[in-house]
Jmol script that loads the backbone (N, CA, C; Angstrom):
load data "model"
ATOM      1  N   UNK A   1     -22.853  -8.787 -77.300  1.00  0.00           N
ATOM      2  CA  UNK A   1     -22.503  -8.435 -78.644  1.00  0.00           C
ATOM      3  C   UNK A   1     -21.169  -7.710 -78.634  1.00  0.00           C
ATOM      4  N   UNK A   2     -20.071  -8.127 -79.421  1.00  0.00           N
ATOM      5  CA  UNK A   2     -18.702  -7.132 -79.743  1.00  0.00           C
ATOM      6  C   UNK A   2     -19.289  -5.892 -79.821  1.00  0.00           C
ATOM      7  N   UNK A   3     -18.500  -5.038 -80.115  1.00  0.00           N
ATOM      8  CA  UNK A   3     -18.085  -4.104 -80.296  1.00  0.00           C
ATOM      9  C   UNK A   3     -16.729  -3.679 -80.546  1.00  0.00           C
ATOM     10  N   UNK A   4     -16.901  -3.285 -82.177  1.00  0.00           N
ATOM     11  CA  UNK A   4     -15.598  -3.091 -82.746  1.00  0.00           C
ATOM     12  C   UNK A   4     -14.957  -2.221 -83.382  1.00  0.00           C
ATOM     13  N   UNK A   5     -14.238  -1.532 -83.016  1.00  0.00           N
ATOM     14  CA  UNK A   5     -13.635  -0.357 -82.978  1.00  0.00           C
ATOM     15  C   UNK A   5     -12.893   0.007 -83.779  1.00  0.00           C
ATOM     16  N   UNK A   6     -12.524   0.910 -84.699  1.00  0.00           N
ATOM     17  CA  UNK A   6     -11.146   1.199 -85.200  1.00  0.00           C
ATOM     18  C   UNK A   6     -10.776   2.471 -84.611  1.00  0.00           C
ATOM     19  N   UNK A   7      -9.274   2.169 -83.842  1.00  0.00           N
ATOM     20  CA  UNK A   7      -8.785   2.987 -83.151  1.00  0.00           C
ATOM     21  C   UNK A   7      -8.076   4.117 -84.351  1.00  0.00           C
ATOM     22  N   UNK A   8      -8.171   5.523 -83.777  1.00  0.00           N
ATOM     23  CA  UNK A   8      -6.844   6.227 -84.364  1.00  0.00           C
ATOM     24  C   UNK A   8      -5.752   6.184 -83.925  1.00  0.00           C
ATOM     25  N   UNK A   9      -5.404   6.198 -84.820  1.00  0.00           N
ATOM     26  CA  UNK A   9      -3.243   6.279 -84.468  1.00  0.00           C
ATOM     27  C   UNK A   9      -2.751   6.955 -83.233  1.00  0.00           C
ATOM     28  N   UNK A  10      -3.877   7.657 -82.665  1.00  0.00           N
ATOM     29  CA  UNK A  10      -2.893   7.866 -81.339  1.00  0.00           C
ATOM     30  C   UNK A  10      -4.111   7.698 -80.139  1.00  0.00           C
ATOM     31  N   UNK A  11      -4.730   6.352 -80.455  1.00  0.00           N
ATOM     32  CA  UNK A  11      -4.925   5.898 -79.321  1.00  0.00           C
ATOM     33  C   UNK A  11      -5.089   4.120 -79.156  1.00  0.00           C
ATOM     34  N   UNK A  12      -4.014   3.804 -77.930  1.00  0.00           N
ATOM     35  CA  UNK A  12      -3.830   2.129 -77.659  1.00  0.00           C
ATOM     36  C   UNK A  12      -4.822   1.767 -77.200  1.00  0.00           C
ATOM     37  N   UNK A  13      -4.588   0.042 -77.104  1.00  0.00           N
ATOM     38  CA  UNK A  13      -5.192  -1.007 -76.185  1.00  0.00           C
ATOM     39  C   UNK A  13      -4.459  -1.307 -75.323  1.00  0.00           C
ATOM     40  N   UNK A  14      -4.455  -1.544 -74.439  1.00  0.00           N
ATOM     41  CA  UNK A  14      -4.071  -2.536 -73.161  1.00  0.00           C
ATOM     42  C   UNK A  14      -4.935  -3.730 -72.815  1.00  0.00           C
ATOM     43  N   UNK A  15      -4.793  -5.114 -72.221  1.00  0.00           N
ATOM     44  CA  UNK A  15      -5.436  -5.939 -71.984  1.00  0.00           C
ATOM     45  C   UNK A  15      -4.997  -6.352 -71.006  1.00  0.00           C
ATOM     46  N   UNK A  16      -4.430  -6.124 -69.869  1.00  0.00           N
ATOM     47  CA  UNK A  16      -4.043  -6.955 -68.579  1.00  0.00           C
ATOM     48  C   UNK A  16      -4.506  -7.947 -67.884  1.00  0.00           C
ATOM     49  N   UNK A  17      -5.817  -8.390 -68.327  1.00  0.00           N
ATOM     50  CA  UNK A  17      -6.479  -9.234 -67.766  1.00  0.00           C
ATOM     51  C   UNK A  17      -8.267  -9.248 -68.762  1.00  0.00           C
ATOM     52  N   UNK A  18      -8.756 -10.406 -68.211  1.00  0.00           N
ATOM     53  CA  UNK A  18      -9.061 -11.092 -69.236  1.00  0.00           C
ATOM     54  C   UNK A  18     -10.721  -9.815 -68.858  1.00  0.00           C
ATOM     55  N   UNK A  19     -11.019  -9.043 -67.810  1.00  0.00           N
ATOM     56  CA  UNK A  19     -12.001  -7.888 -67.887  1.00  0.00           C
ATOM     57  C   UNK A  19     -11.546  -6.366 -67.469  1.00  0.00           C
ATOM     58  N   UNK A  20     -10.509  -6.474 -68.450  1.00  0.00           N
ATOM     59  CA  UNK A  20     -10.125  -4.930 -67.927  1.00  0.00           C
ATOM     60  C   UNK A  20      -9.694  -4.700 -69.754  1.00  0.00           C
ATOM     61  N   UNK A  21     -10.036  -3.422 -70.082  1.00  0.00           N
ATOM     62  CA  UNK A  21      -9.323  -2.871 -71.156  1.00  0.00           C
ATOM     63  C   UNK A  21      -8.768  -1.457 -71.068  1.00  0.00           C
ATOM     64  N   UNK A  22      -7.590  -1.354 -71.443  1.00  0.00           N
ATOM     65  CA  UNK A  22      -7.084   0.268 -70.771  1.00  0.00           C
ATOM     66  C   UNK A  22      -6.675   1.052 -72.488  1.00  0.00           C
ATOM     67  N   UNK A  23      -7.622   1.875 -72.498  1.00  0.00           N
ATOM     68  CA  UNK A  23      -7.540   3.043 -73.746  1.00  0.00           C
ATOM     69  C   UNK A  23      -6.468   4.008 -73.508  1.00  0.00           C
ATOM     70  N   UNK A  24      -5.202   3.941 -73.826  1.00  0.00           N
ATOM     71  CA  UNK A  24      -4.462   5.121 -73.871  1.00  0.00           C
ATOM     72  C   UNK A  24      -4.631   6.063 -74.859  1.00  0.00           C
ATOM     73  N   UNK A  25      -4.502   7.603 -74.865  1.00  0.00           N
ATOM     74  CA  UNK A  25      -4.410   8.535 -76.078  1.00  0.00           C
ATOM     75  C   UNK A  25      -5.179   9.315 -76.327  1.00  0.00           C
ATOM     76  N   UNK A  26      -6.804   8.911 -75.218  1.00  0.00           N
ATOM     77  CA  UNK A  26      -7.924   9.877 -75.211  1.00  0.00           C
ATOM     78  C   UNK A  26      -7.573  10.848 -74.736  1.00  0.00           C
ATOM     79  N   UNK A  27      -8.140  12.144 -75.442  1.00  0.00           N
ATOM     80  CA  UNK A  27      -8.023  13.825 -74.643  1.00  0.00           C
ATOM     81  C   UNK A  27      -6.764  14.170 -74.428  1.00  0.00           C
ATOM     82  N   UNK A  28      -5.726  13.419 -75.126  1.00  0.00           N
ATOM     83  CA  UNK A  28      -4.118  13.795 -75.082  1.00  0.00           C
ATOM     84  C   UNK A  28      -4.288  15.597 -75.364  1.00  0.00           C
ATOM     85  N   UNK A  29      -4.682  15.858 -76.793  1.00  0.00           N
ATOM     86  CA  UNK A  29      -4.455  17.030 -77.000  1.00  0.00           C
ATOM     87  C   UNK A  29      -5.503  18.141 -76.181  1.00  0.00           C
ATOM     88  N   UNK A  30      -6.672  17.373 -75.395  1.00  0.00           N
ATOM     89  CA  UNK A  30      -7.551  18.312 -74.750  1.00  0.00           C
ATOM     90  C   UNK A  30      -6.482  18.656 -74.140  1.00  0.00           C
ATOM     91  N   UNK A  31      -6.079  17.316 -73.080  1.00  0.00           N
ATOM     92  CA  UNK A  31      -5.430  17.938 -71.804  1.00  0.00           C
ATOM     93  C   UNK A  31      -4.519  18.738 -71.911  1.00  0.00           C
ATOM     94  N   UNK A  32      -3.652  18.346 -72.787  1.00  0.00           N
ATOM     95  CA  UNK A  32      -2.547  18.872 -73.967  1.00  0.00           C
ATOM     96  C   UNK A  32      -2.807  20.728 -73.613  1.00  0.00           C
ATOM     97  N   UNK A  33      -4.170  21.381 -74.276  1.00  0.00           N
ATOM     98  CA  UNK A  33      -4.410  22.434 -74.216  1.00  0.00           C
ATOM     99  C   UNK A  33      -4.473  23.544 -72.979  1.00  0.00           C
ATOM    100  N   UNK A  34      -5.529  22.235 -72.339  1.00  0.00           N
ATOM    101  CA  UNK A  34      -5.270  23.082 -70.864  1.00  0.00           C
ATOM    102  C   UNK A  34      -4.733  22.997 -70.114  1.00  0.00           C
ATOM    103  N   UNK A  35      -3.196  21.997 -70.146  1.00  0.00           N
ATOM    104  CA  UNK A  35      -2.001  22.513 -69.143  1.00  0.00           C
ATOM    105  C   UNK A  35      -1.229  23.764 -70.465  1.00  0.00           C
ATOM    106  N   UNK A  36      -1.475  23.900 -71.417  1.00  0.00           N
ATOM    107  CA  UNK A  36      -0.733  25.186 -72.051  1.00  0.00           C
ATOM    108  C   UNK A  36      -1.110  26.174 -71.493  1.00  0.00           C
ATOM    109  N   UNK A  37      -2.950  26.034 -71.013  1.00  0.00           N
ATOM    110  CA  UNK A  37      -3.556  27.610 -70.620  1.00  0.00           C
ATOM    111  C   UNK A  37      -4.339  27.877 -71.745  1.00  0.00           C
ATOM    112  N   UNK A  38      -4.156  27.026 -72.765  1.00  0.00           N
ATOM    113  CA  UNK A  38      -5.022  27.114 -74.142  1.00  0.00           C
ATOM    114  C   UNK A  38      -7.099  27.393 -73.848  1.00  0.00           C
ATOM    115  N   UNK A  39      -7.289  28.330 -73.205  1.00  0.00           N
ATOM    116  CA  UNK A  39      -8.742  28.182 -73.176  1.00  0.00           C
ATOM    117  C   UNK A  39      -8.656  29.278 -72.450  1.00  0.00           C
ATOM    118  N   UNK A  40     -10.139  30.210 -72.504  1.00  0.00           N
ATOM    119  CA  UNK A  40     -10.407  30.984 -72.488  1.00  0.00           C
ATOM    120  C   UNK A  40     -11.085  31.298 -71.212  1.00  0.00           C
ATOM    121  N   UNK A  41     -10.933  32.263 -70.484  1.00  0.00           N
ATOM    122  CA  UNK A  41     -12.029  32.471 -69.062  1.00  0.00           C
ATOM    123  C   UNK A  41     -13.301  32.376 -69.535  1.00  0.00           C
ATOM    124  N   UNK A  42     -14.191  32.480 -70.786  1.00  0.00           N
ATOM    125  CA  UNK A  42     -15.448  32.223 -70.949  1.00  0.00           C
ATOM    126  C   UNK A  42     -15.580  31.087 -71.122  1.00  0.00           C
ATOM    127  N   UNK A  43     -14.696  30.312 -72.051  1.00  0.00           N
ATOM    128  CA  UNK A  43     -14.759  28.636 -71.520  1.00  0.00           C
ATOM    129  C   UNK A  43     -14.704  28.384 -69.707  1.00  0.00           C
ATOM    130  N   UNK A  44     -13.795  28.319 -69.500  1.00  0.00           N
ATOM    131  CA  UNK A  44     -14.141  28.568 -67.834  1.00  0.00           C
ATOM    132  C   UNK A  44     -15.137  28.475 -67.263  1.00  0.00           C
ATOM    133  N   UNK A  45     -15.843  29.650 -67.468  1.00  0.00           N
ATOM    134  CA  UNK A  45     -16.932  29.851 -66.548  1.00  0.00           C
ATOM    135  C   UNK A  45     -18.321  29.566 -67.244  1.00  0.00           C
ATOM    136  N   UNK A  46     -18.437  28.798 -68.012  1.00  0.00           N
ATOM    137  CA  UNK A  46     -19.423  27.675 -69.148  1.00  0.00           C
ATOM    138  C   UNK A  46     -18.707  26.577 -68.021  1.00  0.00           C
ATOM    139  N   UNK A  47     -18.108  26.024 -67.964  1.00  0.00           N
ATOM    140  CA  UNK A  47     -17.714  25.218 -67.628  1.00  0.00           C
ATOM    141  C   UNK A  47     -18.404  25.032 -66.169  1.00  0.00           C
ATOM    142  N   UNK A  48     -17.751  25.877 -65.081  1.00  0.00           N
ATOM    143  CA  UNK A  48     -18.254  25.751 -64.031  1.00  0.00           C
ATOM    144  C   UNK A  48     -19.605  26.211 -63.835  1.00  0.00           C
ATOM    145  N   UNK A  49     -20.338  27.000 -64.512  1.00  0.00           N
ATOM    146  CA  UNK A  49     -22.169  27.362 -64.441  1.00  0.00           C
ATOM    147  C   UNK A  49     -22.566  25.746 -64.839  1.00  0.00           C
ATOM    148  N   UNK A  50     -22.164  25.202 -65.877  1.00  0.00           N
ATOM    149  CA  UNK A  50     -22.299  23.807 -66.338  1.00  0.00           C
ATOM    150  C   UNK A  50     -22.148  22.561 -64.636  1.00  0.00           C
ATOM    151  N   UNK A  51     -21.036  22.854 -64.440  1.00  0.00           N
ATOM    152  CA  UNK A  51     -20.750  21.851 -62.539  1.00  0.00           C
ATOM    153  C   UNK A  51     -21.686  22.554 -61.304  1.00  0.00           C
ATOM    154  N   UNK A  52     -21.825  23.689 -61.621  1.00  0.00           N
ATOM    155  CA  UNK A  52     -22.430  23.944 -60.492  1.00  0.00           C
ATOM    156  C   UNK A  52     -24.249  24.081 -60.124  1.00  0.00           C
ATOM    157  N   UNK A  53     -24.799  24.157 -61.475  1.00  0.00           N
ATOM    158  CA  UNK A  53     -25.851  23.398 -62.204  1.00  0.00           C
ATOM    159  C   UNK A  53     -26.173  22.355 -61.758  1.00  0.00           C
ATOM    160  N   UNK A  54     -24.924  21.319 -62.037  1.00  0.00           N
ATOM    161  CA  UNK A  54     -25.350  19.833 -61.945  1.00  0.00           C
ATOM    162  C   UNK A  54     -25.629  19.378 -59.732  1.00  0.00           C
ATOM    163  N   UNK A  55     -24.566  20.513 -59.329  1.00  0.00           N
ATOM    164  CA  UNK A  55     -24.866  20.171 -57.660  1.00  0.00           C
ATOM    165  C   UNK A  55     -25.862  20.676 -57.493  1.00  0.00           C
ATOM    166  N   UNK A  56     -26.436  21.930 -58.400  1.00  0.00           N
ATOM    167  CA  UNK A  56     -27.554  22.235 -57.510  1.00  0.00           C
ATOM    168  C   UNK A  56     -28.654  21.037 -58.109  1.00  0.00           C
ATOM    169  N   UNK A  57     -29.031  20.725 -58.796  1.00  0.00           N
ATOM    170  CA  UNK A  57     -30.215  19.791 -59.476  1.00  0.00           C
ATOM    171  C   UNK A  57     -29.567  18.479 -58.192  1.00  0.00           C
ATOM    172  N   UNK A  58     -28.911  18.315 -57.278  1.00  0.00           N
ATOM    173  CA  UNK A  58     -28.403  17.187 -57.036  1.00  0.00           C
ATOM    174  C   UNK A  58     -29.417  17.288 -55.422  1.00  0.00           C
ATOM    175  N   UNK A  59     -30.118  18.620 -55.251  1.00  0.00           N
ATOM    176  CA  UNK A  59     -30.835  18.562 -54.128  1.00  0.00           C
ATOM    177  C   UNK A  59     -31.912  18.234 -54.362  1.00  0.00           C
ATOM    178  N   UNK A  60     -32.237  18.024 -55.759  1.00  0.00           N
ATOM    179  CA  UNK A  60     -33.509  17.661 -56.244  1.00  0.00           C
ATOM    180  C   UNK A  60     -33.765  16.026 -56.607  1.00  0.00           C
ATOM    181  N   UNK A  61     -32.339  15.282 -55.875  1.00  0.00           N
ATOM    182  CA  UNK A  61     -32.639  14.124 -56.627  1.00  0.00           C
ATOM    183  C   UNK A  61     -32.109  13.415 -54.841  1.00  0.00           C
ATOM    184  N   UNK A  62     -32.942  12.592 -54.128  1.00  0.00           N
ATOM    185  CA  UNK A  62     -32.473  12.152 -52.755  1.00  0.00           C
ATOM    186  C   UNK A  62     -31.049  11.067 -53.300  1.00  0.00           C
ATOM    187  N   UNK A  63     -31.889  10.278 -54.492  1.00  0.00           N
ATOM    188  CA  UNK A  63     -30.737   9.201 -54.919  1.00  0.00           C
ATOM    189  C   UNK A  63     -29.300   9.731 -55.609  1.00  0.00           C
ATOM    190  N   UNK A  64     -29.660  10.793 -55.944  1.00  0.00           N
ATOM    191  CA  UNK A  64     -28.685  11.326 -56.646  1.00  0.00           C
ATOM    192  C   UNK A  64     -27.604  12.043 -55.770  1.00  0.00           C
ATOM    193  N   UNK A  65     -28.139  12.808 -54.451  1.00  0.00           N
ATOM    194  CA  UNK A  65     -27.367  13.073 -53.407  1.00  0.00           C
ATOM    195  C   UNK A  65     -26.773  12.297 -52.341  1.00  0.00           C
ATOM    196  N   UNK A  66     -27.523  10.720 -52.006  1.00  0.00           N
ATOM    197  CA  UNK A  66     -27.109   9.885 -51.334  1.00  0.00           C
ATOM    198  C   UNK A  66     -26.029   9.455 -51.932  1.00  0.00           C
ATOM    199  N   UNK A  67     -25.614   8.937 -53.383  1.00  0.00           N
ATOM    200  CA  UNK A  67     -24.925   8.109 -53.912  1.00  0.00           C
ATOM    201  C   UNK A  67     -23.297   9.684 -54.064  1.00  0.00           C
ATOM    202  N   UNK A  68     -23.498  10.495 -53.994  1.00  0.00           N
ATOM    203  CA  UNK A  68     -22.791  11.676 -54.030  1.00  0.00           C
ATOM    204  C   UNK A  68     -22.012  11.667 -53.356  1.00  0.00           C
ATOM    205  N   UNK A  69     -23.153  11.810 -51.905  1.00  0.00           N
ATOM    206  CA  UNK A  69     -22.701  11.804 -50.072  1.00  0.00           C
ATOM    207  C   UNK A  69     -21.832  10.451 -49.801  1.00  0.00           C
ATOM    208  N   UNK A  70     -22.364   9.630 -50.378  1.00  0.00           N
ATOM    209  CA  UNK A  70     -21.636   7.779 -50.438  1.00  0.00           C
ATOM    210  C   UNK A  70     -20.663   8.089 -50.496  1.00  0.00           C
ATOM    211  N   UNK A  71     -19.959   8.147 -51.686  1.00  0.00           N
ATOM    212  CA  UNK A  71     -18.643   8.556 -52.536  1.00  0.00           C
ATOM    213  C   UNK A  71     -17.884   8.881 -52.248  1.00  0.00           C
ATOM    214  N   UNK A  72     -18.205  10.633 -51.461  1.00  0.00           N
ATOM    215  CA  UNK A  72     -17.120  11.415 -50.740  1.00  0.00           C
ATOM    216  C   UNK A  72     -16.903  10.833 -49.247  1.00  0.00           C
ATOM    217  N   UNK A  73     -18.062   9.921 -48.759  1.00  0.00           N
ATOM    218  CA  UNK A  73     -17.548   9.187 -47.404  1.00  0.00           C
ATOM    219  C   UNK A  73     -16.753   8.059 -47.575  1.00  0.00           C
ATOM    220  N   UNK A  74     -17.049   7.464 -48.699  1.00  0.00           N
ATOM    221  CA  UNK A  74     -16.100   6.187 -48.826  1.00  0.00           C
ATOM    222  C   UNK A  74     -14.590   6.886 -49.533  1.00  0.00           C
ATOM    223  N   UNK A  75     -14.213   7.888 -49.809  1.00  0.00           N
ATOM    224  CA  UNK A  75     -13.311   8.133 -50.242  1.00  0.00           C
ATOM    225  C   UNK A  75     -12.718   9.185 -49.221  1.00  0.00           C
ATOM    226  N   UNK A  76     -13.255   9.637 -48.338  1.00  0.00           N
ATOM    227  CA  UNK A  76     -12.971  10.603 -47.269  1.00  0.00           C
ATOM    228  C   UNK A  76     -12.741  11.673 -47.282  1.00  0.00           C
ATOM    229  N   UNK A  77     -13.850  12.405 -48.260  1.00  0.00           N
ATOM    230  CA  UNK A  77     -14.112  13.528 -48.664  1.00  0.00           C
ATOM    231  C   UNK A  77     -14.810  14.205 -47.974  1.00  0.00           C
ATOM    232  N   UNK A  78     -14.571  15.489 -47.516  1.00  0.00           N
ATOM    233  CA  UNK A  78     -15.440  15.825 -46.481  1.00  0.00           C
ATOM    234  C   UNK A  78     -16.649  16.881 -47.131  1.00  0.00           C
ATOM    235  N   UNK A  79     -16.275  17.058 -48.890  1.00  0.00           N
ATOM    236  CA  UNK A  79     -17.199  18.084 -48.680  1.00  0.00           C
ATOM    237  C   UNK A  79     -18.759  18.031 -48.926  1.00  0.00           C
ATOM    238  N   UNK A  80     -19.774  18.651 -49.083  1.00  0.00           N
ATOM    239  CA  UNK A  80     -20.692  18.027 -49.225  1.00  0.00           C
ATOM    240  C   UNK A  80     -20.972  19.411 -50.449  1.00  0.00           C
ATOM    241  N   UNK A  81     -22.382  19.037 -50.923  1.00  0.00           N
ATOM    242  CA  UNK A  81     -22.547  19.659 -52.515  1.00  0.00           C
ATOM    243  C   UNK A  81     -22.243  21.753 -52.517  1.00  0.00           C
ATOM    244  N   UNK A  82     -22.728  21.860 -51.315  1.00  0.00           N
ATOM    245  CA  UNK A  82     -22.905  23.040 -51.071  1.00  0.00           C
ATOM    246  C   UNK A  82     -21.355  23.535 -50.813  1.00  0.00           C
ATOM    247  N   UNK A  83     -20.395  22.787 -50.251  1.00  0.00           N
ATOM    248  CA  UNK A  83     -18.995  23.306 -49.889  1.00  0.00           C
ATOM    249  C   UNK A  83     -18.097  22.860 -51.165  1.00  0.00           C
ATOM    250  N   UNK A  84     -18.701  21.886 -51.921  1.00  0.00           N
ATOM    251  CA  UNK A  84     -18.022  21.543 -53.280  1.00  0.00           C
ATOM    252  C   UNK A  84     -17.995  22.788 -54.027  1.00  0.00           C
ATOM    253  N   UNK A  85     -19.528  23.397 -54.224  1.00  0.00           N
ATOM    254  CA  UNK A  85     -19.743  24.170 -54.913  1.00  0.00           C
ATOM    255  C   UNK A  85     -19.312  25.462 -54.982  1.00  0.00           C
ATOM    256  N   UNK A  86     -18.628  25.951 -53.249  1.00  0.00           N
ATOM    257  CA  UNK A  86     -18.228  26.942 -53.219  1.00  0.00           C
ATOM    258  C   UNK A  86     -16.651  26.981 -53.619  1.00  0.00           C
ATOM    259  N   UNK A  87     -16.304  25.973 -53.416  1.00  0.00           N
ATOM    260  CA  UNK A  87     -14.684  25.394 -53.798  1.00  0.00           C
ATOM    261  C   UNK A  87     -14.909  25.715 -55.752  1.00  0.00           C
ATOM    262  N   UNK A  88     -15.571  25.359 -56.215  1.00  0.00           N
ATOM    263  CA  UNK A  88     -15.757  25.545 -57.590  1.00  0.00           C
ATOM    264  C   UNK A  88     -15.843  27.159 -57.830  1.00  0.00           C
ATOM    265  N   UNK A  89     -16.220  27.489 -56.945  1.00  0.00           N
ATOM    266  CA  UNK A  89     -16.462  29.035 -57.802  1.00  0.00           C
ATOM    267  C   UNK A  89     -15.093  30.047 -57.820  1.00  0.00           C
ATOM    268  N   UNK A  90     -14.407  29.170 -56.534  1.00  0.00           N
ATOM    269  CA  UNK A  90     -12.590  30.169 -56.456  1.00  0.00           C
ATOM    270  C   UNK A  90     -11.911  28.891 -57.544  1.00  0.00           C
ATOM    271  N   UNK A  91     -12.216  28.244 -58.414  1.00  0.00           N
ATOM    272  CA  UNK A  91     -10.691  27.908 -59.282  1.00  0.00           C
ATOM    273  C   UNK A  91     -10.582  28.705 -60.665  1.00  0.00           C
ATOM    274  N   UNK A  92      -9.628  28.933 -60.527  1.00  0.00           N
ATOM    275  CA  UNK A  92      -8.698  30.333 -61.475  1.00  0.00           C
ATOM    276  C   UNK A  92      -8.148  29.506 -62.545  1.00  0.00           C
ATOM    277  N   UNK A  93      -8.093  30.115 -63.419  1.00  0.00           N
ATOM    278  CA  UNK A  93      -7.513  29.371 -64.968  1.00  0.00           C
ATOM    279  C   UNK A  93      -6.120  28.820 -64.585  1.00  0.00           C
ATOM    280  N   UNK A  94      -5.490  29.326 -63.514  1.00  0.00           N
ATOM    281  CA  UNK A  94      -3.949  28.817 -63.153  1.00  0.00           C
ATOM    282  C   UNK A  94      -4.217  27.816 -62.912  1.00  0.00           C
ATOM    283  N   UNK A  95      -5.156  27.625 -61.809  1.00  0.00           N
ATOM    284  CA  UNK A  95      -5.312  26.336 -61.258  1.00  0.00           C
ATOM    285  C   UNK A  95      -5.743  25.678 -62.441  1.00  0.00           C
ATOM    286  N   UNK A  96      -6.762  25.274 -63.006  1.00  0.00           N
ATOM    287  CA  UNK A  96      -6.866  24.040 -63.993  1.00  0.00           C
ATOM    288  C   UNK A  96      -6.134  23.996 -65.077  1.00  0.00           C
ATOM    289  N   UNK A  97      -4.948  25.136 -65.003  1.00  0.00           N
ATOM    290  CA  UNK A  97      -3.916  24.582 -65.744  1.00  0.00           C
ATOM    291  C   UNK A  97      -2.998  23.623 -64.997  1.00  0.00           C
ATOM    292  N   UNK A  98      -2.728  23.899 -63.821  1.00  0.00           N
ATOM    293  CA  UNK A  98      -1.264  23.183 -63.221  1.00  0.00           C
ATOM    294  C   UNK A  98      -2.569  21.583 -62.925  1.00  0.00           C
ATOM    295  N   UNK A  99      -3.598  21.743 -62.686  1.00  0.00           N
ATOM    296  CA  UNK A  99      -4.283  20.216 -62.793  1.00  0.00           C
ATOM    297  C   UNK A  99      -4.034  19.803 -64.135  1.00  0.00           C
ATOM    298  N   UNK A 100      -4.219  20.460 -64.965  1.00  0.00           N
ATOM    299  CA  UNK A 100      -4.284  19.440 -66.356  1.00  0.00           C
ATOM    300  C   UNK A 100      -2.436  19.140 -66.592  1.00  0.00           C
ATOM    301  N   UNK A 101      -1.982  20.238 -66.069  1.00  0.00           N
ATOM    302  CA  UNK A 101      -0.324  19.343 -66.167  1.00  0.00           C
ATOM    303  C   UNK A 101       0.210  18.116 -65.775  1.00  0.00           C
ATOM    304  N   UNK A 102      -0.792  18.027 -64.378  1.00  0.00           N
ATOM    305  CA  UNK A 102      -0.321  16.878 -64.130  1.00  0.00           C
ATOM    306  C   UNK A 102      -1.300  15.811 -63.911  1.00  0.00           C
ATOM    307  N   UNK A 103      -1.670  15.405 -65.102  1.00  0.00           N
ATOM    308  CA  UNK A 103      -2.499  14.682 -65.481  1.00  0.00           C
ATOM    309  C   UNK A 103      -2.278  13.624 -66.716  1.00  0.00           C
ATOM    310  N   UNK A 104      -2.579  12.657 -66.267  1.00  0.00           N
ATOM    311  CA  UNK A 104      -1.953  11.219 -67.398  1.00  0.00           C
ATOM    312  C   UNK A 104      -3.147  10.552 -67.726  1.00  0.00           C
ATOM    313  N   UNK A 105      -3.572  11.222 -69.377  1.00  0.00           N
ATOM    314  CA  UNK A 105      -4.952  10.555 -69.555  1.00  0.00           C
ATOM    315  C   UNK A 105      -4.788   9.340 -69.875  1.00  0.00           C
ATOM    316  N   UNK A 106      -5.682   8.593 -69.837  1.00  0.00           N
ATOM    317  CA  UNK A 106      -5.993   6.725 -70.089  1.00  0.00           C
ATOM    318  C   UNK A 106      -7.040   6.769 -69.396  1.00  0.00           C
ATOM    319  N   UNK A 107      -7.934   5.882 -70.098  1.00  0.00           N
ATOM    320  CA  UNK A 107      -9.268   5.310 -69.516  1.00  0.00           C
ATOM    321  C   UNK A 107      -9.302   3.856 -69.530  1.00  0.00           C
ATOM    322  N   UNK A 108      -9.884   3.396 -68.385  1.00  0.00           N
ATOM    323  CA  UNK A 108      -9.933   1.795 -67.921  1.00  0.00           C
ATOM    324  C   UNK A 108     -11.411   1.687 -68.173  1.00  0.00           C
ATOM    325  N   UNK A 109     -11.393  -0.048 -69.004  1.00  0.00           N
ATOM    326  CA  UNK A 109     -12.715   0.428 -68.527  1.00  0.00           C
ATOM    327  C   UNK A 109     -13.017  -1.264 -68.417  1.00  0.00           C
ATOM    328  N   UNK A 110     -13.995  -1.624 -67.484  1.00  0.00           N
ATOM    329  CA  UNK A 110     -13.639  -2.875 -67.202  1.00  0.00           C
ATOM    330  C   UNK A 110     -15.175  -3.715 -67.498  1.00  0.00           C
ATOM    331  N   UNK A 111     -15.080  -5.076 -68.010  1.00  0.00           N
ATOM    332  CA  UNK A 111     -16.218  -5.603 -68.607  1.00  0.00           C
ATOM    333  C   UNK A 111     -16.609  -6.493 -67.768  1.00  0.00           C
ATOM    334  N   UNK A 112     -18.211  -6.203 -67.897  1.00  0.00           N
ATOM    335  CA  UNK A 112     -18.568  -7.269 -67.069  1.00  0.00           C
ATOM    336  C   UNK A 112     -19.673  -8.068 -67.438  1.00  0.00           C
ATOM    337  N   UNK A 113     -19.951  -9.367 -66.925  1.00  0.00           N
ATOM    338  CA  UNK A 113     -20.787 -10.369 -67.678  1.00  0.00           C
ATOM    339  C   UNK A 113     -22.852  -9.711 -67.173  1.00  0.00           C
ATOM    340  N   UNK A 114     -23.364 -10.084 -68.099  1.00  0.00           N
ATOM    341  CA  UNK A 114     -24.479  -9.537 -68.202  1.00  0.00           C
ATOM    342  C   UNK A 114     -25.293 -11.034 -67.562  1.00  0.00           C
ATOM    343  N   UNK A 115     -26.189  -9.982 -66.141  1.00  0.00           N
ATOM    344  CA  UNK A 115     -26.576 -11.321 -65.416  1.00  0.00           C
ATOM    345  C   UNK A 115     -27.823 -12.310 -66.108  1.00  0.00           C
TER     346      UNK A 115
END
end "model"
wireframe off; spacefill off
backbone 0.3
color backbone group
C-alpha cells in the first residue's frame, strides 16, 4: 500500500534508485539547537537515565544483547553494554554540542518488497 505524504517546506525527497528514498530537512532545527548548546543539563541527564535504562534492560533480553554485541563486532566496536554505559555517564553538554555540530541530518530509508 502507498503511503503518501505531504512534505513541509523544509523537508526534500531524493530518489537515487528505484529502493532507496533519502528525506532531507528532518531535525534541522533539533540539531540546529544542540550544536547552539540550546538545552538544558536537565534535558541532558533525562536523556542519558533514558540510554542508560535502555542498556541496562538489554541484560534482560539474550536477543536483545546478542544483536547489540553483533553490531559493535561487525562494526569494530569494542565496547560492550556495561563500558558503553560508563562512556555515557562522562558526556558533558560540550560534548553533544560539538557532536551535533557536526552533524548532517538526512534520513535514508530504503524499501523493500514484502515476501
Amino acid at each position: 500500500h502507498p503511503v503518501i505524504l505531504d512534505a513541509p517546506e523544509t523537508i526534500s525527497f531524493e530518489t537515487p534508485n528505484a529502493n532507496t528514498i533519502i528525506v532531507k530537512g528532518i531535525d534541522k532545527q533539533q540539531v540546529g539547537a544542540l550544536a547552539a548548546g540550546d538545552f538544558s543539563q536537565q534535558e541532558l541527564d533525562t536523556a542519558r537515565a533514558g540510554l542508560l535504562s535502555d542498556l541496562r534492560a538489554m541484560h534482560d533480553s539474550p536477543g536483545r544483547l546478542d544483536e547489540f554485541l553483533t553490531g559493535r563486532a561487525v562494526e569494530n566496536l569494542p565496547q560492550d553494554p556495561d563500558a558503553l554505559a560508563a562512556a555515557l555517564r562522562r558526556v558533558t553538554k560540550e560534548d553533544v554540542r560539538q557532536a551535533a555540530a557536526a552533524v548532517t541530518p538526512d534520513t535514508v530509508c530504503t524499501l523493500e518488497e514484502d515476501a
